[in-house]
C-alpha positions as CSV (number, residue, x, y, z in Angstrom):
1,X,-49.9,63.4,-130.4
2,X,-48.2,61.7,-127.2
3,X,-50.4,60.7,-124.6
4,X,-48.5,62.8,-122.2
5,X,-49.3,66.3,-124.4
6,X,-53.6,65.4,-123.6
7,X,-55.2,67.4,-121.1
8,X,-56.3,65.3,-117.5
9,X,-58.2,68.1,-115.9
10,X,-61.1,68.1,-118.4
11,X,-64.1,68.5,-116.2
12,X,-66.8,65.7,-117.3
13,X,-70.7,66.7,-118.4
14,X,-73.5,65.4,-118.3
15,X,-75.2,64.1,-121.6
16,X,-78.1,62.3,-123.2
17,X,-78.3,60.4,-125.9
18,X,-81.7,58.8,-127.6
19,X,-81.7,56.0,-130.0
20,X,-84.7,56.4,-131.7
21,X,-86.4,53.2,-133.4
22,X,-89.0,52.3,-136.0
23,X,-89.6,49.1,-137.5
24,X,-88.0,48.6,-141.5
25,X,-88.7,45.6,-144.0
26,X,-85.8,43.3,-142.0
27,X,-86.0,44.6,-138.5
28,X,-85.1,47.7,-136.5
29,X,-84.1,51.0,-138.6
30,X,-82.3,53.5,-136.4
31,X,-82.0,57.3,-137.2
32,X,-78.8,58.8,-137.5
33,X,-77.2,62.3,-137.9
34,X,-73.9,63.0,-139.2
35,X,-72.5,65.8,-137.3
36,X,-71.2,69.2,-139.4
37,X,-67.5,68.9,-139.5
38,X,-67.3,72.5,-137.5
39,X,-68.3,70.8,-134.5
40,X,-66.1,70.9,-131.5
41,X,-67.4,67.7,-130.5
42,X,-67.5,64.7,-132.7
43,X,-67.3,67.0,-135.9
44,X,-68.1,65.2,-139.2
45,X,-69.2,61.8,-137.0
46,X,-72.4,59.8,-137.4
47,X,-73.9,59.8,-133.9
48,X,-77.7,59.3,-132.4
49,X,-79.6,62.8,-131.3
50,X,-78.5,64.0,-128.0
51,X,-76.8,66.6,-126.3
52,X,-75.3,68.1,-123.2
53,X,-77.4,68.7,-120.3
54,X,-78.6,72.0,-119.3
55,X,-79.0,73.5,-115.4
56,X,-82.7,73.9,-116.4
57,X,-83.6,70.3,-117.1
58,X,-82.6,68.9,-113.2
59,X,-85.4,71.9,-111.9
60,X,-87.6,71.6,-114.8
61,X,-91.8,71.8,-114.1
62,X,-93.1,69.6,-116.4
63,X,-95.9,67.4,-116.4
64,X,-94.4,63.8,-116.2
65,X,-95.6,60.3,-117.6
66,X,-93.9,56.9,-116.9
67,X,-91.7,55.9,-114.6
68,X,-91.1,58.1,-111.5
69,X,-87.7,60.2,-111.1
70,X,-86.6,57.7,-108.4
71,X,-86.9,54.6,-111.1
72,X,-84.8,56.5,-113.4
73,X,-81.9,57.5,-110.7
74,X,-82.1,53.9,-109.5
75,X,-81.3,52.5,-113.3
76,X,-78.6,55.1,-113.8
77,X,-77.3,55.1,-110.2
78,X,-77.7,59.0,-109.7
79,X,-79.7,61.1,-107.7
80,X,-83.2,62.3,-108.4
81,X,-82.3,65.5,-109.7
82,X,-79.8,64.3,-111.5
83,X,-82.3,61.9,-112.9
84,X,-85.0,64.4,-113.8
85,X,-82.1,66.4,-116.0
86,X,-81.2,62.9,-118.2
87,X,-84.2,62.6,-118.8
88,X,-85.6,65.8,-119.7
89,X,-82.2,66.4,-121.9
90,X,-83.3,63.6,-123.8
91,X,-86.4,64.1,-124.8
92,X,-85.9,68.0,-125.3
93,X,-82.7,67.1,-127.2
94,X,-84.4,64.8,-129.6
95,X,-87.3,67.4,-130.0
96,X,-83.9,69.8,-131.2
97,X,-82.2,68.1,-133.2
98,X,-84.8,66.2,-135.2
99,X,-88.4,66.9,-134.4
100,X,-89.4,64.2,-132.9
101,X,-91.7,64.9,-129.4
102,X,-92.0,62.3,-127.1
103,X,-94.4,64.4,-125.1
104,X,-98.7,64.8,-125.6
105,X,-102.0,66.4,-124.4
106,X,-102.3,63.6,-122.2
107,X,-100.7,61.0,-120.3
108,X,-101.8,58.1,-122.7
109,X,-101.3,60.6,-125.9
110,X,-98.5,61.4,-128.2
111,X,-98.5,64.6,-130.3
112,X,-99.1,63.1,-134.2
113,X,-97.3,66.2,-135.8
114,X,-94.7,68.5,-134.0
115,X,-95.1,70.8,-137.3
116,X,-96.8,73.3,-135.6
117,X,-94.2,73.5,-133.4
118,X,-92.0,74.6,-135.5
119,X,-90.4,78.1,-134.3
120,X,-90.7,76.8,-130.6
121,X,-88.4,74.3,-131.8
122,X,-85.7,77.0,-133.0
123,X,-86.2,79.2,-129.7
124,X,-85.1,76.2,-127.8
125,X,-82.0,75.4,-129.3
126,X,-81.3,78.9,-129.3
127,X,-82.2,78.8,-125.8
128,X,-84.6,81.8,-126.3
129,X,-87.5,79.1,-124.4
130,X,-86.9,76.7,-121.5
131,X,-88.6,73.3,-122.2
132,X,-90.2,73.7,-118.9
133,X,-91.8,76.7,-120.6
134,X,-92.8,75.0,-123.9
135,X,-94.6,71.9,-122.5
136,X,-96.5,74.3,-120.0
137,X,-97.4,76.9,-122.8
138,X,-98.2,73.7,-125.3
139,X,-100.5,71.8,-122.4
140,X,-98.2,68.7,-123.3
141,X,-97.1,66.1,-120.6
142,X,-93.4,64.6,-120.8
143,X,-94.1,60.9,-121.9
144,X,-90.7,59.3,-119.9
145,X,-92.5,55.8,-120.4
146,X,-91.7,55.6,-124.1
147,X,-88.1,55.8,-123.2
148,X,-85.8,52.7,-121.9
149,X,-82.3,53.5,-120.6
150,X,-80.3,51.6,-122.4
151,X,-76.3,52.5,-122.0
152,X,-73.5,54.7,-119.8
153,X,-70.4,55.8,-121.7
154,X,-68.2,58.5,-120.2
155,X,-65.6,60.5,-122.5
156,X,-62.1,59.3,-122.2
157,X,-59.5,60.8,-120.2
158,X,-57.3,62.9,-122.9
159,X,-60.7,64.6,-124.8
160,X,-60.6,68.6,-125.1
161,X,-64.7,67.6,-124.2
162,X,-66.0,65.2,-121.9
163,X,-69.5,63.7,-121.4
164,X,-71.0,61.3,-119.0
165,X,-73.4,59.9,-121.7
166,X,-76.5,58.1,-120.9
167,X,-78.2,56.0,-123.5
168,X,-82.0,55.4,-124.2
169,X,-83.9,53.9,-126.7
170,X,-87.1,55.2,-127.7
171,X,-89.9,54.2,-130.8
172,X,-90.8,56.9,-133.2
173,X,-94.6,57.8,-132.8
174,X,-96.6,57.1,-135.7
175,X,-97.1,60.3,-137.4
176,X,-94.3,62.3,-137.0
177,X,-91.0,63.0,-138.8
178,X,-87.6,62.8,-138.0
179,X,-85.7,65.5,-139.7
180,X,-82.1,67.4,-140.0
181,X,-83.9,70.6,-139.4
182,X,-81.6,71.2,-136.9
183,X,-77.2,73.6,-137.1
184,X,-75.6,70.5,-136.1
185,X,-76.1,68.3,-138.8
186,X,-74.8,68.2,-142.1
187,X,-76.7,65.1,-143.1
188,X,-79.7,62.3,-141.5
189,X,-80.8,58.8,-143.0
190,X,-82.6,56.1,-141.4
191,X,-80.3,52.9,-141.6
192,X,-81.0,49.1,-140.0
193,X,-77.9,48.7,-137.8
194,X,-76.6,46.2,-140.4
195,X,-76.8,49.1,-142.8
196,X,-75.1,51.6,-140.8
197,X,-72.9,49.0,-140.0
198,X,-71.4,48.5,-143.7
199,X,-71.5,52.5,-144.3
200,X,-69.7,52.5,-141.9
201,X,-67.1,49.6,-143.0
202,X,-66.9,51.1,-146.5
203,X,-65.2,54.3,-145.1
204,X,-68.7,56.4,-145.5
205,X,-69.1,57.0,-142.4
206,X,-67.3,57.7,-138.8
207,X,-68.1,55.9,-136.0
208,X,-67.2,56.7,-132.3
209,X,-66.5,53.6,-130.1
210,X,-70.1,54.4,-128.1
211,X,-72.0,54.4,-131.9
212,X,-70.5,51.7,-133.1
213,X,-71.0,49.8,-129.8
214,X,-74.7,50.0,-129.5
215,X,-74.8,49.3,-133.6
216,X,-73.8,46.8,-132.9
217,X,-76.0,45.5,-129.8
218,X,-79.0,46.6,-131.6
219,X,-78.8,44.3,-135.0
220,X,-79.1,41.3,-133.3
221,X,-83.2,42.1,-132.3
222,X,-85.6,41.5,-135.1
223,X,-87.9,44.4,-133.9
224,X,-88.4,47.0,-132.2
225,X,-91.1,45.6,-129.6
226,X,-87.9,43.5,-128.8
227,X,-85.2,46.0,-127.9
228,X,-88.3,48.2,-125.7
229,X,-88.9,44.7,-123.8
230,X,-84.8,44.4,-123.1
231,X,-83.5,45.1,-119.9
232,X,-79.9,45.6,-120.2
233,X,-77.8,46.1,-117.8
234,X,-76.1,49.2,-117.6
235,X,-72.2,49.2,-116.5
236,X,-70.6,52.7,-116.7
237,X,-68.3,52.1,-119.5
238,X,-64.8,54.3,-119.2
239,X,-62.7,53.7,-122.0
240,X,-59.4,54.9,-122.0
241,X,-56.6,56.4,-124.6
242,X,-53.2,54.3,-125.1
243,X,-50.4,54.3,-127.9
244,X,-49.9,51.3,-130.4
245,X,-47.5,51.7,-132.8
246,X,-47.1,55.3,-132.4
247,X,-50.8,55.6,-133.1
248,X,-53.2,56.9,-130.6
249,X,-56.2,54.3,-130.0
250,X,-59.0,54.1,-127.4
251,X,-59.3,51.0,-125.2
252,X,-62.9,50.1,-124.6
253,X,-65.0,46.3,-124.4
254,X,-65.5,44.2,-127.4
255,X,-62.8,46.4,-129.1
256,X,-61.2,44.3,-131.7
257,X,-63.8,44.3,-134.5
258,X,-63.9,47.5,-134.2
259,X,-60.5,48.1,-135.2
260,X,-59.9,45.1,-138.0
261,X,-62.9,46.5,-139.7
262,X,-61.3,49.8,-140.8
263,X,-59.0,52.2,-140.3
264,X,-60.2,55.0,-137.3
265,X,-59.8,58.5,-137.0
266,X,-58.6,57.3,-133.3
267,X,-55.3,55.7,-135.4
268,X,-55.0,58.7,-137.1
269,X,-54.1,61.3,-134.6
């Protein structure tokens, strides 16, 4: 396809994105979905849990834990509301797509089991209950202070789909399980970034740039203590489409590993 043929009006969504963490026998093991290849976004790829963000989450009532609203919109450079709905969509999206609650009965407390919690779970990705709804219900309080914001990555110019991504990183609580319990994906493994990495490298896998990227960042800590007591900054990162060789690529930082490593569905197009 010509770059000319892609569509430039493609308004841009908000989106969040959790990288969640537990400690492995040589360092950091990170889970990972792989996408069902019906998707209309990012069919068939290996991503973190995450998803768009929903009207709801900016004007959710939720009992709240951590860092205020106004620390959050300072980190990502938004506004509160704005702020409120990242962060919400991110722990409500991590609850969908693989069980995993960042929320408890307290403001010190993490639920150990999210079994029970099982159909409310299915009525929230079907959007039958508001998450505002569930933790009031439940009696649980939004823990924001197990997450760290860790990235910005906004959709290139040219997608049919385009997100304004923000990052976090966020440990598993002891006790629960991540799953795949969840329409969107096919397939979910714990892998070390190293791991993931050479899945990736051997053709098992598909990577987007954003993936691959913080793959990459995260196999140089040895735990995950160490990537919670980071403090990265946080550019907004806008890569952009362009034509080599009659192939369409994306242009983004730190590209050229990323492209001598393996052939891409980018180059494929």
């Amino acid at each position: 396809m010509d770059l000319s043929e892609l569509p430039t009006d493609v308004p841009v969504k908000d989106a969040s994105t959790v990288i969640l963490l537990r400690d492995g026998a040589t360092g950091p093991e990170i889970f990972l979905l792989r996408r069902v290849v019906s998707m209309e976004f990012a069919g068939g790829m290996t991503v973190f849990p995450g998803g768009g963000v929903d009207p709801q989450d900016a004007t959710a009532d939720v009992s709240w834990a951590g860092p205020p609203v106004s620390w959050w919109a300072a980190r990502f450079g938004v506004d509160e509301a704005r702020a409120k709905a990242l962060v919400c969509a991110a722990v409500r999206e991590t609850f969908e797509e693989c069980g995993v609650l960042l929320a408890g009965p307290t403001a010190d407390t993490v639920v150990a089991d999210t079994a029970q919690y099982a159909d409310a779970r299915k009525a929230l990705e079907s959007r039958q209950l508001s998450f505002s709804e569930f933790l009031r219900r439940e009696g649980l309080v939004l823990r924001a202070d197990l997450l760290r914001p860790w990235a910005n990555w906004i959709t290139p110019v040219g997608e049919s789909r385009r997100y304004d991504t923000r990052f976090f990183v966020a440990a598993a609580p002891a006790g629960q399980i991540a799953d795949g319990e969840t329409s969107e994906a096919a397939s979910v493994a714990w892998r070390s970034p190293a791991e993931a990495l050479s899945d990736w490298r051997g053709g098992d896998t598909i990577l987007l740039p954003p993936t691959w990227t913080q793959l990459s960042s995260l196999a140089e800590f040895g735990s995950v203590a160490d990537v919670l007591a980071a403090e990265p900054e946080i550019p907004v990162i806008l890569p952009t489409l362009y034509q080599e060789d009659g192939q369409l690529r994306v242009r983004f930082p730190g590209q050229d590993p990323y492209y001598e490593a393996v052939v891409h569905p980018w180059s494929k197009r």
